[in-house]
C-alpha positions in Angstrom: 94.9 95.6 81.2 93.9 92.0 80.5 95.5 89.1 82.3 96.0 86.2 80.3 96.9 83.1 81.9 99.6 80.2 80.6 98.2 76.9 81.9 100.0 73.8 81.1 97.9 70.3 81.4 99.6 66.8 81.4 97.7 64.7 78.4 97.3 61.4 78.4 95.5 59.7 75.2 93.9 56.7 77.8 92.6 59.1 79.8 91.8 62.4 77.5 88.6 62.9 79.5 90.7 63.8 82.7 92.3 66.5 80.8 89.3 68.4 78.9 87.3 68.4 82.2 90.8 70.0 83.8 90.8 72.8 80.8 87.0 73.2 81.0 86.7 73.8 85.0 89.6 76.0 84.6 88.3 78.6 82.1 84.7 78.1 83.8 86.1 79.3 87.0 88.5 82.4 86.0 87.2 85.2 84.3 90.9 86.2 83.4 91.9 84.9 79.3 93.3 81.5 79.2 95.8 79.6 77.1 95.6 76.1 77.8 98.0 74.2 76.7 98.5 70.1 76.6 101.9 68.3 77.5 102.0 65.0 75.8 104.6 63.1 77.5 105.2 61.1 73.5 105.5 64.1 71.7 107.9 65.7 74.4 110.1 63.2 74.4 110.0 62.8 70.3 111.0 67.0 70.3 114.1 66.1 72.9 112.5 67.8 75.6 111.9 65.2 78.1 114.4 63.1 79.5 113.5 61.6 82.2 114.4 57.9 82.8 111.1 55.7 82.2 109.7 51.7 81.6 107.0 51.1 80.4 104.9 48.5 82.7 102.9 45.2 81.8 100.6 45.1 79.2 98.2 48.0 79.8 101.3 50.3 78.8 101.3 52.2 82.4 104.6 54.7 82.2 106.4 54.5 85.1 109.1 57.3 86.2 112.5 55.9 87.0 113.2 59.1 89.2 109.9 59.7 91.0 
């Protein structure tokens, strides 16, 4: 029976990078089938399925997490 593995990855466009390496080291390291998936906080929150309280911060855009 073959495992496959769900992985979710936080994406960020500004740092896109960050999140391939993530995906890459992951399915270099596992030997197991793996669905990566990317969360993009915009595109959550345009579907209604994030709805956390947030500000955006200063001119480089930073989001910052009312809650956290």
């Amino acid at each position: 029976m073959t495992v496959k593995l769900k992985v979710f990855i936080g994406y960020d466009s500004r740092e896109a990078v960050a999140s391939y390496v993530m995906a890459h080291s992951i399915k270099k390291q596992t030997s197991a089938d793996v669905d990566i998936r990317y969360l993009n906080h915009r595109e959550l929150r345009i579907a209604g399925q994030f709805a956390r309280p947030w500000m955006t911060h200063g001119n480089d855009g930073q989001i910052i997490d009312l809650i956290d």
